[in-house]
N, C-alpha and C positions, 0 to 999 in steps of 0.2 A: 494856148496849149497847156499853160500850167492848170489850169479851171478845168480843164479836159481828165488830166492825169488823177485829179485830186479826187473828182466826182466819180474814176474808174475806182482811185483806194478804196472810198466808199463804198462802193460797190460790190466788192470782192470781183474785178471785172481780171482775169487770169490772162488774157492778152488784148492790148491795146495796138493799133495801126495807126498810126499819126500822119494824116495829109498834111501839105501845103500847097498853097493856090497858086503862090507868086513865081511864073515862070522864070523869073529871071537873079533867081534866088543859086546860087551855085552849089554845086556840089560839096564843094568846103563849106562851106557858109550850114548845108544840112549835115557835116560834121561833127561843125561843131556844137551845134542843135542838138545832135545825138548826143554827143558827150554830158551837155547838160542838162538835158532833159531824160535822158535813158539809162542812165545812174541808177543801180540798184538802192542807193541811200535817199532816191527820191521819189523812187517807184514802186518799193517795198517790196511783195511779193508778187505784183502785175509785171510783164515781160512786155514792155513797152518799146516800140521799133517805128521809125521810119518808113513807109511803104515807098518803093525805088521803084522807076518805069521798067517794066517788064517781070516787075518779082510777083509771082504765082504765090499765093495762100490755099493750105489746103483748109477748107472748112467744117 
């Protein structure tokens, strides 16, 4: 996921959606994921989130 976020800086990529695969991955557990990874100090200007079952994106 970091290789993900990095290659979006690069990019100028303005919003990122972050899946994971692993069903059995808890809801704290993508938490605290969030916390670390969705950190404006590490995601610069890209608005980087979580994608949650049932969350709509307007595109």
């Amino acid at each position: 996921m970091e290789s993900v976020i990095n290659t979006a800086q690069q990019s100028d990529v303005r919003t990122l959606a972050l899946l994971h695969h692993d069903p059995m991955r808890t809801d704290g557990q993508l938490d605290e994921l969030t916390q670390l990874l969705c950190d404006r100090r590490h995601t610069g200007d890209s608005n980087v989130f979580f994608a949650r079952e049932g969350m709509q994106l307007k595109v």
